[in-house]
C-alpha positions as CSV (number, residue, x, y, z in Angstrom):
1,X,-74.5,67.9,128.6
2,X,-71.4,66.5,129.6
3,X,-70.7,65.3,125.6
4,X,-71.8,69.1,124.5
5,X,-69.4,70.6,127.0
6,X,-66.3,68.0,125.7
7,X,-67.1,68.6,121.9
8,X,-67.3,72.5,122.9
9,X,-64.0,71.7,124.7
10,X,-62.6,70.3,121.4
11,X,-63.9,73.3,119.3
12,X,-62.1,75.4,121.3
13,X,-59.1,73.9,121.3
14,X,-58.9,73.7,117.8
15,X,-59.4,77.8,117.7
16,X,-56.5,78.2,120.1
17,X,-58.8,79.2,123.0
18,X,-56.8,77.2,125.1
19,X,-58.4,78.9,128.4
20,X,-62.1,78.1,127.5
21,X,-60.8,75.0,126.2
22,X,-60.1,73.7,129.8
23,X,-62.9,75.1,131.5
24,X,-65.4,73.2,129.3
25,X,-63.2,69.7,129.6
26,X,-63.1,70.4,133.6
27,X,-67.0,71.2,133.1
28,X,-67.1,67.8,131.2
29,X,-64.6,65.7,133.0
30,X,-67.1,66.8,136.3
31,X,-70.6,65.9,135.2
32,X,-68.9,62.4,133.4
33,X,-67.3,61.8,136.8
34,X,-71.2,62.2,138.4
35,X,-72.9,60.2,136.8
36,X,-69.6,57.6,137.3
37,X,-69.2,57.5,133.4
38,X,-65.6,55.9,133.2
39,X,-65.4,56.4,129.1
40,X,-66.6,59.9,129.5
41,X,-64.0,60.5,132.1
42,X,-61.0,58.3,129.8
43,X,-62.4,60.5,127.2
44,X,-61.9,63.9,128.7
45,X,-58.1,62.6,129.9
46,X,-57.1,61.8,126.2
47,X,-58.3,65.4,125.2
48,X,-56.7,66.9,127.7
49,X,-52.9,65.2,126.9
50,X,-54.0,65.9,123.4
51,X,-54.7,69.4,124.3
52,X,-51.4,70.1,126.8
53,X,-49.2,68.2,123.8
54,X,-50.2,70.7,121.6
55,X,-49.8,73.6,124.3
56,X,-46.1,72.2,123.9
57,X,-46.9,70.2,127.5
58,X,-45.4,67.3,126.3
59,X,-44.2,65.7,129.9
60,X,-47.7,66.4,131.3
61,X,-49.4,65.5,128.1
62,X,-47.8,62.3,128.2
63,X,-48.8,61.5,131.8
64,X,-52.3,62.3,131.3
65,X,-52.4,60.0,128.1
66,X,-50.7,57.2,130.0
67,X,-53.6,57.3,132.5
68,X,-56.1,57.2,129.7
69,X,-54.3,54.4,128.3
70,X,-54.6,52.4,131.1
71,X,-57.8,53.2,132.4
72,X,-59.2,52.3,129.2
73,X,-57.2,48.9,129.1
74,X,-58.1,48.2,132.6
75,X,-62.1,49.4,131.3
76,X,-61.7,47.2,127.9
77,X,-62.5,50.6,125.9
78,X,-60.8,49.6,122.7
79,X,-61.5,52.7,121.1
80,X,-60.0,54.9,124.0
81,X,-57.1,52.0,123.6
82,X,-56.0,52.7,120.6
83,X,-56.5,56.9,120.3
84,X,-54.3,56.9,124.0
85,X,-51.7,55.3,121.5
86,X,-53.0,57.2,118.8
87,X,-52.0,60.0,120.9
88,X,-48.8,58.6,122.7
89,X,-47.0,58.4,119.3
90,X,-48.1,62.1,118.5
91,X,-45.7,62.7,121.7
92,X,-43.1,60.8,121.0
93,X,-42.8,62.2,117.1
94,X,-42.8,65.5,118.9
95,X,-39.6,64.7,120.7
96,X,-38.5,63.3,117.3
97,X,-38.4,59.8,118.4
98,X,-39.1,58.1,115.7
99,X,-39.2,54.7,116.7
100,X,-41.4,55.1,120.1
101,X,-43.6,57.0,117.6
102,X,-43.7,54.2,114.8
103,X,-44.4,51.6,117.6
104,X,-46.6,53.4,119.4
105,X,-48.8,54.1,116.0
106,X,-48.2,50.1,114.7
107,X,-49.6,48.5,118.0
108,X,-52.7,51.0,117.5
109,X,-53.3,50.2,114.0
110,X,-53.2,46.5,114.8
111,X,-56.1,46.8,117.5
112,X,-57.9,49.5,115.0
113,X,-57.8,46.9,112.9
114,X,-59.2,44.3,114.9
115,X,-62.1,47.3,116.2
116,X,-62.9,48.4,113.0
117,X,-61.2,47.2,109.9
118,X,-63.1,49.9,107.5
119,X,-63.1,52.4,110.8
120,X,-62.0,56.4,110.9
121,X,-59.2,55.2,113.3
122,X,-57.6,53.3,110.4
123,X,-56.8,56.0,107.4
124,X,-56.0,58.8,110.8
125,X,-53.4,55.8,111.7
126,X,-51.9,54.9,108.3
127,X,-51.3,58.5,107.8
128,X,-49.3,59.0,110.7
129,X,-47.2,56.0,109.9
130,X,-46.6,57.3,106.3
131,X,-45.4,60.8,108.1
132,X,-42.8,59.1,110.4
133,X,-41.7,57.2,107.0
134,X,-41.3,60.9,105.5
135,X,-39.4,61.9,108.1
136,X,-37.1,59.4,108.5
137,X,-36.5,59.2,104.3
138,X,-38.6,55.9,103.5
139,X,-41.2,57.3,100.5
140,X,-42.1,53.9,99.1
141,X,-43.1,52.7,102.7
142,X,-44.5,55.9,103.5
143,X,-46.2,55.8,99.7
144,X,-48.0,52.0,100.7
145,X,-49.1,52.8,103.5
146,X,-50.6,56.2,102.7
147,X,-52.5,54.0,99.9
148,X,-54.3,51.6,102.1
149,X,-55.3,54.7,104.1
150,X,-56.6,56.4,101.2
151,X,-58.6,53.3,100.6
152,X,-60.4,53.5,103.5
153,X,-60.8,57.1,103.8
154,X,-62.7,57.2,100.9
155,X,-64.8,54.1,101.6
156,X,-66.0,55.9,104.1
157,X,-66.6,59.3,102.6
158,X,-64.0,61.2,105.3
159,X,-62.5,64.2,103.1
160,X,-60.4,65.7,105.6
161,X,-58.4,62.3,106.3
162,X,-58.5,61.6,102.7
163,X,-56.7,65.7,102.1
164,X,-54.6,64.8,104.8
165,X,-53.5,61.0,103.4
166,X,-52.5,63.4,100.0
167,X,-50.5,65.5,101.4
168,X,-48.5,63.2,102.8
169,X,-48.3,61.1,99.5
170,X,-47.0,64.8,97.8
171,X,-44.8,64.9,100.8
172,X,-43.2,61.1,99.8
């Protein structure tokens, strides 16, 4: 239930009903914290930062990811590890800080790669580098690593990542 109510949560989100949004993650966060479900709870904290940074919150999305981050450290969730960076650079590239954002996506990538070498975290990751390399006029970079990204993405059959990764290489 608590899983239902956070993809629900997500759903939402992603249809702008910001409102409904947060009542299903509270909803969530509450039945994880029950049943004393720390990833549950880690995972309802990164949604929410991911949720406020895209609500333009980016002061409290950023403290809400930093808990994550280090719940999940202090937890040894490696896959909440690297999305609370995942998500950390996604706030720094919205303040246009480029190289918080570039570090923050390279230390993930590097622990995604340890996690999962052929993950989903891994073409999500390489397209976000490639996007900072955009924007701060480095094509070729941005072009290499969008191709190791597309690799992966369509090793493992993910079509929006794999849209996404072209873009990107149309962009460079």
């Amino acid at each position: 239930e608590a899983n239902f109510s956070l993809n629900l949560s997500i759903a939402l989100a992603k249809l702008g009903r910001f409102e409904q949004a947060d009542q299903e993650l509270s909803r969530s966060r509450a039945l994880f914290g029950e049943r004393g479900h720390s990833r549950g709870k880690i995972q309802t904290r990164l949604c929410l930062g991911q949720q406020l940074r895209i609500q333009g919150d980016l002061r409290g999305a950023e403290s809400h990811l930093s808990g994550a981050l280090s719940e999940a450290e202090e937890h040894g969730f490696e896959r909440e590890h690297v999305i609370g960076l995942e998500y950390l650079g996604d706030v720094a590239l919205d303040r246009y800080d480029n190289q918080t954002a570039i570090e923050r996506y390279d230390q993930a990538l590097l622990l995604a790669e340890k996690l999962a070498p052929e993950g989903d975290l891994i073409p999500e990751l390489c397209r976000r580098i490639a996007e900072v390399h955009v924007r701060i006029g480095e094509p070729n970079r941005a072009l290499i690593t969008c191709e190791r990204g597309l690799r992966v993405a369509r090793r493992i059959n993910d079509r929006f990542e794999e849209a996404a990764t072209c873009r990107v290489m149309a962009m460079a």
